[in-house]
C-alpha positions as CSV (number, residue, x, y, z in Angstrom):
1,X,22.9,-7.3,5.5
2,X,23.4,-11.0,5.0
3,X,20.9,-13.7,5.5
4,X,21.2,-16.9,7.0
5,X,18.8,-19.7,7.2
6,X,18.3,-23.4,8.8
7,X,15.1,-25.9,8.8
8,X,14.9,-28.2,11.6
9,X,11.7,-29.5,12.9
10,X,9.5,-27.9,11.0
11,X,11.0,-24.4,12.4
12,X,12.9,-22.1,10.1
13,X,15.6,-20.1,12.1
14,X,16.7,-17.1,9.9
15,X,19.9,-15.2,11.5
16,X,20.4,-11.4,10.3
17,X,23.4,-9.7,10.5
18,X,24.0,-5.8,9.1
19,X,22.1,-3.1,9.5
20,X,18.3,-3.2,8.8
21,X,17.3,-0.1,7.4
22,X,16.1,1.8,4.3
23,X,19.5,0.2,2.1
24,X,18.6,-3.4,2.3
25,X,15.0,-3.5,3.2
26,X,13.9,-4.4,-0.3
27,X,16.6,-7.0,-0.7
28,X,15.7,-8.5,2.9
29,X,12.2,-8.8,1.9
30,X,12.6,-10.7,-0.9
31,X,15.0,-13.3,0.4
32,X,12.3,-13.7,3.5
33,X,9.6,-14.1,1.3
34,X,11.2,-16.9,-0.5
35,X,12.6,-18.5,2.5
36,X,9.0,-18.5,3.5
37,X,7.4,-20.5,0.6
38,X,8.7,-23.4,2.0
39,X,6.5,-26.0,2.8
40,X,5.6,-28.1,6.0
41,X,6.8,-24.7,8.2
42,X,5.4,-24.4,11.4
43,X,6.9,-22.1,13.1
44,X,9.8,-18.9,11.8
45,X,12.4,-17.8,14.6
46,X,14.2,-14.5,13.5
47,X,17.3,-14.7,15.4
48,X,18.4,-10.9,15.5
49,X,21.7,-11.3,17.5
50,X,23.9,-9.7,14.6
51,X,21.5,-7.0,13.9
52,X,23.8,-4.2,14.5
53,X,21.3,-1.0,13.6
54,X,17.8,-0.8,13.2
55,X,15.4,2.5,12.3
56,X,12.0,2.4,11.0
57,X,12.4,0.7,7.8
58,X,13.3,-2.5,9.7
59,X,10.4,-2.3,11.8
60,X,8.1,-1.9,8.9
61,X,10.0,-4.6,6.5
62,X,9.1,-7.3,9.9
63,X,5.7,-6.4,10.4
64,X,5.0,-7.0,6.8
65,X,6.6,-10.6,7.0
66,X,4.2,-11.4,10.2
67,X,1.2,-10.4,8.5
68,X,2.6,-13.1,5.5
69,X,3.6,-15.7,7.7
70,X,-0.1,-15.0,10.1
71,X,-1.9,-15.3,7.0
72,X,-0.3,-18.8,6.6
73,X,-1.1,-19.9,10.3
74,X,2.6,-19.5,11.1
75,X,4.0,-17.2,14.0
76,X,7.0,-15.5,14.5
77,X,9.5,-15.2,17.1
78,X,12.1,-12.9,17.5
79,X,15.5,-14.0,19.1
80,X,18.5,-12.4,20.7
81,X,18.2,-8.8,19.5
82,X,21.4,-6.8,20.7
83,X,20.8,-4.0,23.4
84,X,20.2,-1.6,21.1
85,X,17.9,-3.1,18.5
86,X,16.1,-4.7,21.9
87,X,15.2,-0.7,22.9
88,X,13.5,-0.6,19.0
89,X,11.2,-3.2,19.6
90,X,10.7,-2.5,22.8
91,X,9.7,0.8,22.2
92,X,8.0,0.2,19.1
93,X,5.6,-2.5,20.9
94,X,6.1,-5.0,18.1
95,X,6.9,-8.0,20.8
96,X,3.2,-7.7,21.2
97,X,2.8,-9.2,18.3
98,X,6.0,-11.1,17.7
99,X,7.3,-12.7,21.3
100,X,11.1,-12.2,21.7
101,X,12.4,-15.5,23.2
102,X,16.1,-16.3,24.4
103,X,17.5,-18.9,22.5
């Protein structure tokens, strides 16, 4: 999995690319939760266009980040998931909580 990140406007865009599963969950939470001590954010956009794979793991590894980044007053928005990861959260309801936008 590799991790990219950009701050413009107040809005951290973080690009994932891999697989997100059992493997890298761990590491993926960590680098999130330090991109996420930055100050001044206002709003995270997970752009999820090179997410290749996604099982449960993944699902459970975002959810945790939204209930850090809602205890901050911050929302997050998921961008450009591939067909296949698209089915996951479609199916998994999370875009009830975390709106997919197209970017």
């Amino acid at each position: 999995m590799k991790i990219d990140s950009e701050l413009k406007n107040n809005t951290l865009t973080v690009t994932l690319s891999g697989e997100l599963d059992e493997s890298c969950a761990l590491f993926v939470r960590a680098q999130l939760d330090a991109l996420f001590d930055t100050r001044g954010l206002h709003k995270v956009v997970m752009d999820m266009a090179g997410v290749s794979f996604m099982d449960s793991t993944g699902i459970g590894m975002l959810i945790g980040r939204y209930k850090v980044l809602k205890a901050k007053g911050i929302p997050l928005l998921l961008s450009s998931p591939s067909s296949v990861v698209d089915k996951v959260l479609s199916l998994s309801g999370i875009y009830e909580i975390m709106p997919k936008i197209n970017r």
